[in-house]
C-alpha positions, 0 to 999 in steps of 0.5 A: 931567477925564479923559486922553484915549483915545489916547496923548499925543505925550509918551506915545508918543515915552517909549514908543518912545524908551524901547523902544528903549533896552530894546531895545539891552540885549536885543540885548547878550543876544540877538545872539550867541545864534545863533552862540556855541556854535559859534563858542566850539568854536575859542576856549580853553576853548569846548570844554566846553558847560557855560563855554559856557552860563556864558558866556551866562548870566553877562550875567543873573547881574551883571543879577540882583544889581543891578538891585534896587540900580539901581531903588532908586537910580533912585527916589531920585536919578533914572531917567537917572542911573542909565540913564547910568551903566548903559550906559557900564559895559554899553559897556565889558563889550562892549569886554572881550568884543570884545579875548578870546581865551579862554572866560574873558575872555568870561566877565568881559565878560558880567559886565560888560556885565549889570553895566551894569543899567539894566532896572528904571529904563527901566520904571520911567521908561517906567511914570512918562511913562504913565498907566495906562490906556495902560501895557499898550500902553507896556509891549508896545512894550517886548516887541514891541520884545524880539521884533523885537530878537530876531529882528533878531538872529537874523536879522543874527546869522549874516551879522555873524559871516561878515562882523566875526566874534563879537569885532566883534559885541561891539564894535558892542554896545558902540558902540551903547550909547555912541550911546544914551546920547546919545539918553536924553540928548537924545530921552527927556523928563524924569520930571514932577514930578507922577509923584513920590507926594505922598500921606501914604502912607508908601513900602512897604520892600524885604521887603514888596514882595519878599513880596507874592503877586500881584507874587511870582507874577510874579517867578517867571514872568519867572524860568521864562521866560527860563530856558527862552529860555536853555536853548533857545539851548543846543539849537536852533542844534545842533539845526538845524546837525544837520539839515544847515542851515548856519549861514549860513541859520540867519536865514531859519529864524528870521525866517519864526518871528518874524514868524509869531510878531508876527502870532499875538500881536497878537490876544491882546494885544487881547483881553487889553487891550480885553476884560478877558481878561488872565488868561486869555491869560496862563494860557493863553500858559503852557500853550502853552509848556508844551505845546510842551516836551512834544512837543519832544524828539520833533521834532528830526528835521527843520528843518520840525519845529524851525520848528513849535516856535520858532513855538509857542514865541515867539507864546507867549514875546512874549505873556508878555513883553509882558504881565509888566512891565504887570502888575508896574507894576499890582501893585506898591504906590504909592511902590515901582515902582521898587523892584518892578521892580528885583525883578521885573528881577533875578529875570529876569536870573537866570532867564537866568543859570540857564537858560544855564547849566542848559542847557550842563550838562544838554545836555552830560550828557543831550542835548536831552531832559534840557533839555527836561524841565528846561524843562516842570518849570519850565513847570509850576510856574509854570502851577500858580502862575498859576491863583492870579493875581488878575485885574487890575482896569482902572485910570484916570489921573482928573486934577482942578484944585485951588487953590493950597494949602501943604504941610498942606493939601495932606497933608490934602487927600491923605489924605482922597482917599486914603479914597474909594471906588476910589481907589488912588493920589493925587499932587498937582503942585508947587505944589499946583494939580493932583491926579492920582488914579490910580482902579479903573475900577468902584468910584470915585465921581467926585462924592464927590472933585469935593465933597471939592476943592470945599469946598477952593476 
């Protein structure tokens, strides 16, 4: 028995209930993007670019350290535990964020609300609610949603400042994320019980997921980035206010970029899915980030210069971002997604940490070309790294009706599944009624497992 061609309502309503939720923890990071460097000119201590961009950056240093504890917490005691817990402390953070007067209360309200780490068990739970086949389209929802995210930010950014100020701003985060609590509670279906592996397996440990070349090319990835995302929000609301553009218009800039940016990227996601040219869109998606750093430096004279960029760079940026977390779920070992995901979550929100706080420092000390030269060395590092990147094979979710059977049989049964051609992943339902084989799409022999449940009957 095979899954259907389409998403089941369950898939889809995960998918987009679950985006949205990953998309309120980026509006914690994006919304005041716009607007934070020059608002922090009139606050204690928002003189100095460098507490500017720690300012930034803390919400992805406290993001960084616990979304591993998070992920492995949310594969042992539950996905919406964890997401309860995660958005609460994130609520808090904005409340602290909203009552500061100074750099450094701002500071310590970043820190709390990035300690509100929820990344790792959405997509995990996101990967849990989908089948493989459908996970790329699940996990672009996450990135497009990213993207619209952003560009809602940009765009509503300016006008929530003239009108409840960067304070109010935090505390409509915060409230937000009190109101999404109430949807993962009462919208989000609960994980199956099928989606827990119940093969002989043994669970991969923490270093040998940490080490695992094709899921560590990644981790670097999402690292290079969202450090580069960070360090141009350092330079480019500077860049456009120093082109004689007011603040208050900063949002047509950036919404003309975004939807550039959704229409030019939709191509090569469906090329990359439908095709099997995921790797080459990758790889080239790299590059033309990296192309973009190059010439920037020397396009900061005009609006109509600085707008060419922002497009190359986010069709380029909502590529990869779509792109990274499906990747991650394919590579990662069964029994451990959660696990790398955790991983793959904190070494983003580290990049982001980095990126900020790397960016007020440099911009700071060497202008806007020192940032963008940062920017391209990491950009380069990573496209060399992607070349190496195995392409991943296409995996389907093949479902099969067993008999009833105890714990030994079913072990057994498992194990000897587990050995036949293409097969990457056996989970058996409670009850032992269904097996759910998770196969490469070339490779897997459907007759040897329809004997091998046979003679169980």
């Amino acid at each position: 028995m095979s899954p259907g061609t389409g998403m089941n309502p369950a898939e889809l309503r995960a998918s987009i209930s679950l985006s949205g939720i990953f998309g309120l923890r980026m509006l914690g990071m994006f919304v005041i993007l716009p607007v934070f460097a020059i608002y922090a000119e009139h606050i204690k201590g928002g003189d100095n670019l460098t507490l500017v961009g720690v300012a930034l950056g803390a919400y992805g240093l406290t993001q960084a350290i616990l979304q591993i504890p998070f992920g492995w917490l949310s594969d042992r005691y539950g996905r919406k535990p964890v997401i309860y817990w995660g958005l609460a402390v994130f609520a808090f953070g904005s409340f602290v964020a909203a009552a500061a007067d100074n750099i450094y209360i701002i500071i310590l309200g970043r820190v709390l609300q990035g300690a509100g780490a929820i990344s790792a068990a959405v997509i995990a739970m996101l990967a849990d609610l989908t089948r493989d086949e459908h996970r790329t389209k699940a996990m672009a929802m996450i990135g497009m949603t990213i993207g619209a995210t952003f560009a809602l930010s940009l765009v509503a950014s300016p006008w929530l400042n003239r009108v409840i100020g960067v304070p109010g701003i935090f505390a409509l985060t915060g409230v937000l994320a009190l109101l999404a609590i109430v949807v993962v509670y009462a919208v989000i279906p609960d994980v199956p019980e099928q989606a827990a592996p119940r093969a002989s397996r043994v669970n991969p440990g923490f270093a040998q997921v940490l080490r695992e070349p094709q899921l560590a090319r990644l981790n670097f990835g999402i690292l290079a980035l969202h450090a580069v995302l960070m360090a141009q929000f350092i330079v480019v609301p500077l860049a456009l206010r120093d082109t004689g553009l007011a603040l208050d218009h900063h949002w047509q800039v950036y919404l003309a970029v975004m939807l550039g940016s959704f229409v030019l990227m939709l191509p090569a996601i469906l090329i990359a899915e439908r095709r099997g040219h995921a790797k080459l869109v990758f790889v080239g998606a790299i590059g033309l980030l990296l192309l973009g750093q190059l010439t920037m430096p020397w396009l900061l004279g005009g609006s109509g210069q600085i707008i060419a960029f922002l497009l190359i760079f986010f069709t380029a940026f909502n590529v990869l971002e779509a792109s990274l977390p499906s990747l991650v779920s394919k590579f990662a070992p069964p029994g451990a997604r959660g696990t790398a995901i955790g991983i793959y979550s904190s070494v983003q929100f580290l990049g982001t940490f980095l990126g900020a706080v790397s960016g007020g420092f440099l911009y700071q000390h060497f202008g806007a070309r020192g940032v963008f030269v940062f920017d391209a060395l990491l950009l380069a590092v990573w496209l060399l790294l992607a070349f190496g990147m195995k392409a991943p094979g296409l995996v389907l979710t093949r479902v099969y009706t067993i008999p009833a059977l105890d714990g030994e049989q079913a072990r057994a049964l498992a194990e000897r599944l587990e050995a036949q051609p293409g097969v990457r992943e056996v989970q058996l339902a409670a009850g032992g009624r269904t097996a759910y084989l998770k196969v490469d799409a070339t490779g897997f022999d459907e007759q040897l497992v329809l004997r091998l449940i046979a003679e169980e009957i």
